[in-house]
KOLKOLMI-698815 format. One record per residue: residue in one letter; x negated, y negated, z negated of N, C-alpha, C, O in turn. Coordinates in steps of 0.001 Angstrom, whole numbers, plus 524288, in hexadecimal, padded with zeros to 5 digits. Atoms other than C-alpha are relative to their C-alpha. Layout:
AXYZXYZXYZXYZ ...
END
This chain:
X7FB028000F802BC1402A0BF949ED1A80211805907FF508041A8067C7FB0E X7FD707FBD88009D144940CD869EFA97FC69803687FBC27FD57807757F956 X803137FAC58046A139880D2CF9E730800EA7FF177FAD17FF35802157F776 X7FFF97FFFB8037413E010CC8D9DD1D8048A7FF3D7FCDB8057D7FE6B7F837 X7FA4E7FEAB8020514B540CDD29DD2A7FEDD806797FFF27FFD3808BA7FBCF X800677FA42800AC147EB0DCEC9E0917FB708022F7F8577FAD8806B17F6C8 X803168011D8060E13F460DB9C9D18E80475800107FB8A805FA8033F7F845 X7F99C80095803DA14B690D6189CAB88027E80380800D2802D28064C7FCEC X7FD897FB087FFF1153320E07C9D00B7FF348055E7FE3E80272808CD7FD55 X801EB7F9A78009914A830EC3B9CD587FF757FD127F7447FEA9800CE7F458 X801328007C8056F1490D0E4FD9BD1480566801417FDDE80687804327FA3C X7FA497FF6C8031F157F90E34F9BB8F8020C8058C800F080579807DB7FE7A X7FC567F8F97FFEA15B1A0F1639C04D7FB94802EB7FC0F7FCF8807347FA61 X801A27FCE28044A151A60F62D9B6FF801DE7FECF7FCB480312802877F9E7 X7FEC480015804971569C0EE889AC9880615801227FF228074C801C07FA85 X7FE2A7FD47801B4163170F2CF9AE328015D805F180137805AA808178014C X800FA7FA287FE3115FC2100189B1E77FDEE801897FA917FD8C806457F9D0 X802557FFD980587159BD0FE0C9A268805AA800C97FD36807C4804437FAA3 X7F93F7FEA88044B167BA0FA5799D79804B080427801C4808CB805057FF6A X7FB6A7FD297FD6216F4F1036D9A6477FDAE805047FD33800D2808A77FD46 X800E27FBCB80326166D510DEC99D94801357FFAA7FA958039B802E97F7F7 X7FDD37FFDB80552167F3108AE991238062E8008E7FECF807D1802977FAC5 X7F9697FF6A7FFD717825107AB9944F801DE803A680124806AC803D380145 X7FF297FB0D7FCB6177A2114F299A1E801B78038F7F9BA80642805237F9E7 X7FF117FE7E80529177E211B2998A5B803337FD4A7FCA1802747F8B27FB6B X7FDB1801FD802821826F11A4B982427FC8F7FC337FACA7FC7D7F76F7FA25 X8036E802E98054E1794E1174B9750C7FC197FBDD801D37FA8F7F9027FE47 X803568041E7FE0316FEE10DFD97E1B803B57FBB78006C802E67F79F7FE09 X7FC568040C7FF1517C961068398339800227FD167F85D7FE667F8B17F773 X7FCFB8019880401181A6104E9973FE7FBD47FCDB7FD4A7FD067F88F7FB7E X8050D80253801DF173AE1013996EFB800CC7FB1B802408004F7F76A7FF35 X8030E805A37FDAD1724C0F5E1977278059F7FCD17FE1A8052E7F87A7FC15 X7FB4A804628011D181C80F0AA974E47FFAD802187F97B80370800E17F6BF X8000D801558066317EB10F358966707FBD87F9797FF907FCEC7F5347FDA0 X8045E801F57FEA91722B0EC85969A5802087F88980062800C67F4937FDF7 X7FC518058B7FCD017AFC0E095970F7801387FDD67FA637FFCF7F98F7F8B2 X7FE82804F4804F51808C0DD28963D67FBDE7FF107FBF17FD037FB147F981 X803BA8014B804D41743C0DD189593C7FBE880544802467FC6880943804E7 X803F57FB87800D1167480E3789575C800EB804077FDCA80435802577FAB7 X800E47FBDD803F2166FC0EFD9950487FCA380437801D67FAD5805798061D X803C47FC7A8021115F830FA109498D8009980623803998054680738803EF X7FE3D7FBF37FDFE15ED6107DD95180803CD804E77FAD180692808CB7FB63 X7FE7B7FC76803A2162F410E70945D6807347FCFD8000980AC9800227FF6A X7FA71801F3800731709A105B8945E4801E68006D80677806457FFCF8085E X7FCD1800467F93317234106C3954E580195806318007B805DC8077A80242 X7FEF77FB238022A171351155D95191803FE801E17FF59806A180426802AB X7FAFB801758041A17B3C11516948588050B7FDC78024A809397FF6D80096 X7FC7D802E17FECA183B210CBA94F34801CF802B18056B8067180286806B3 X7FE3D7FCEE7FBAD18397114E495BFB8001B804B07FF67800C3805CE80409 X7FE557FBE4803291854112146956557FB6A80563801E17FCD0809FC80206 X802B57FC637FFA3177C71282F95A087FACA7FFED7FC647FA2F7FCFF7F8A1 X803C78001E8045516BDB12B019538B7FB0A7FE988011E7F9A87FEC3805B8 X8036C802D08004015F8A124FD950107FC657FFFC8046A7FA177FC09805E7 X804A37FC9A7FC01156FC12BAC959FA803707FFFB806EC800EC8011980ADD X7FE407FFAB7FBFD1618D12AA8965187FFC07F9AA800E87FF197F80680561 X80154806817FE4C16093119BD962BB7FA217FF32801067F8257FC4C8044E X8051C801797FF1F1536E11A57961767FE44801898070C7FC8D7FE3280A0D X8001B7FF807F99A152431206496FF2802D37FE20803D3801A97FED380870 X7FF4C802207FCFD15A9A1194B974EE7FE877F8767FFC17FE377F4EC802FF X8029E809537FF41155F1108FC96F7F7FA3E802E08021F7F7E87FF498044F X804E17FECE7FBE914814111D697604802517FE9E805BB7FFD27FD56809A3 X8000C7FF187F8FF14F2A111E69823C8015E7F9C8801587FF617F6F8804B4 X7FD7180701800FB15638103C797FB37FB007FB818026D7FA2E7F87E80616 X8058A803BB7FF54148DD0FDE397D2C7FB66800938047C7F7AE7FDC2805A6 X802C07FF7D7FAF6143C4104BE98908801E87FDC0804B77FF0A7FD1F80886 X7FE9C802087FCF614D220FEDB990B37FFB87F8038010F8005E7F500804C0 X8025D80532801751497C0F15D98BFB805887FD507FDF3806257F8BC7FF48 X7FBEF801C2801D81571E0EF46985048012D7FF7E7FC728049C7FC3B7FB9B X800C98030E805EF1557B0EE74977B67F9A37FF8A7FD867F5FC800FD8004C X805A98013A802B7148C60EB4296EAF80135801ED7FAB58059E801867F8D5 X802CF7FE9D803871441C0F038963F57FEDA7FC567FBAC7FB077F9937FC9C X804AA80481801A3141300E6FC9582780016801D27F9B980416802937F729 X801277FD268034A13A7E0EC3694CA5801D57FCB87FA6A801F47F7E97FA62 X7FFF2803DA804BB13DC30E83B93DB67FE7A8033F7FD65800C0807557FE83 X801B17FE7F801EC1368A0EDB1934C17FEE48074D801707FBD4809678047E X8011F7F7FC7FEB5137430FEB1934B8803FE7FEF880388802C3801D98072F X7FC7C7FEDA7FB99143CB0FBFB93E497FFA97FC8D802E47FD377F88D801D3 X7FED2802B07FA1E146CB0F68C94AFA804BC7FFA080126807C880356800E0 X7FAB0800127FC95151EB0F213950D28010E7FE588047E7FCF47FF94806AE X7FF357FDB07F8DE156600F0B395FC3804977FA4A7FECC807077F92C7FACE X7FD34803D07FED915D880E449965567FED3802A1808767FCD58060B80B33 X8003E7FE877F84B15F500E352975987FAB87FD6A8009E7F9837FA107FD63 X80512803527FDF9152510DE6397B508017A7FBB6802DE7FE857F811801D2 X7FE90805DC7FCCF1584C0D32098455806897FEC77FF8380A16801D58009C X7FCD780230802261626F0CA4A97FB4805117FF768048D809A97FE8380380 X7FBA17FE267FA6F16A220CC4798DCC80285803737FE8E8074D803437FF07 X7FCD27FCB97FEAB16D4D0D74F98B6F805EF8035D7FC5B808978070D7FDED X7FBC2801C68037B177E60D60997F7E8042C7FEAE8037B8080F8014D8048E X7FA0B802BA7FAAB180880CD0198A207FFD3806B1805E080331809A68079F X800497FD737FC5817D1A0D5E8994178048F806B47FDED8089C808617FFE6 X7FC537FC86801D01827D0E1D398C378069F7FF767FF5A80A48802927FF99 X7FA3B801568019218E5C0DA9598915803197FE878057C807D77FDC480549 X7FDE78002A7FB2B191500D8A499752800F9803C8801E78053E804598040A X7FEA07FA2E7FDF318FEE0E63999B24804E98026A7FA8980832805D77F9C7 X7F9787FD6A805E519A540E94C98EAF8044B7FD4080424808A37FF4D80460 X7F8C2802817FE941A4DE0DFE1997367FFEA8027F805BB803438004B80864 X7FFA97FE397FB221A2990E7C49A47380380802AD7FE5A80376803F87F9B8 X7FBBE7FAEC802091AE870F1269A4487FFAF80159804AD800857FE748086C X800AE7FE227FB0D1ABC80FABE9AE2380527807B57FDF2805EB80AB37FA42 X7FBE97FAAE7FFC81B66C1070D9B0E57FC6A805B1801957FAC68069E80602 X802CD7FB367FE261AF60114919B035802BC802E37FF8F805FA8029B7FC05 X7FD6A7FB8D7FF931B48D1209F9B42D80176803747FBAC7FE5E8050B7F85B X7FE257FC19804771BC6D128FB9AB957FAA1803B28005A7F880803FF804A6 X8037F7FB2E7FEBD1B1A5133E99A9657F9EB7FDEF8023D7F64E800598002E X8050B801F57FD6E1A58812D549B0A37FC197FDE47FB887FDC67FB3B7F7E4 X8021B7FFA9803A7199ED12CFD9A90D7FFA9800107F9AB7FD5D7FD237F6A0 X7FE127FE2C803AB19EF9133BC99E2E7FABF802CF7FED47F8898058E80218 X804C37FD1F8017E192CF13863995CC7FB587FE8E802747FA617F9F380372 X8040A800357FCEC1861713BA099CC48004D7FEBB806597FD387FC2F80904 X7FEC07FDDD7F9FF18BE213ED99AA73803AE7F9BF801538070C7F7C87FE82 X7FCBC802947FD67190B7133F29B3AE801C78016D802D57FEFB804408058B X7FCD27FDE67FB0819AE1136F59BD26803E77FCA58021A808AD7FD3A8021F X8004C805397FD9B19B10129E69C3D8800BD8003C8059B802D47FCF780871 X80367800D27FB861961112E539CF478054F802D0804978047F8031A80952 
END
C-alpha cells in the first residue's frame, strides 16, 4: 500500500510541478485561460496577448511539453486546445481562490516572499 500511495504522490507532484510551471509565466498563464474558453490559432493567441509570433510559438513548445495543450493540425495551420478536459474546470477554480499578496512581493522577476 505505501508504495503505491508513495507512486501517486511522486505523479501528482510532478503534474502539478508541470502546471505550477506553465502558471509561473504571465503569457503561459493567459494561453491556457484563453485556451479554457475555445481553441485557437497561435497566430490569434499572439494577437490577443500582445506578443509575438516567435514568443507563442516557444511558449505552446513549452505548453505541449508540459502535456497541457495539443497540437491539432488543419491543413498548412495548427491550432492548440488544452490536452485534458479537467483542466478548463480546474482553471476556473483556481480563478475563485482569492489569496492576499503582499504589497510589493513578487513584483517582476524577484520574489520577496521570503
Amino acid at each position: 500500500m505505501n508504495t503505491v500511495l508513495n507512486r501517486a504522490t511522486a505523479t501528482h507532484t510532478a503534474a502539478l510541478a508541470r502546471l505550477g510551471h506553465a502558471l509561473s509565466d504571465p503569457t503561459r498563464a493567459g494561453v491556457l485561460l484563453a485556451l479554457r474558453e475555445a481553441p485557437a490559432y497561435p497566430s490569434d493567441l499572439a494577437d490577443a496577448l500582445g506578443v509575438s509570433r516567435q514568443v507563442m510559438s516557444n511558449q505552446l513548445a513549452c505548453l505541449r511539453g508540459c502535456g497541457l495543450v495539443e497540437a491539432i493540425p488543419e491543413g498548412r495551420r495548427t491550432w492548440y486546445r488544452l490536452a485534458d478536459s479537467h483542466l478548463a474546470p480546474a482553471l476556473d477554480e483556481l480563478l475563485k481562490v482569492v489569496l492576499y499578496v503582499e504589497p510589493g512581493c513578487c513584483a517582476g522577476d524577484t520574489c520577496r516572499c521570503a
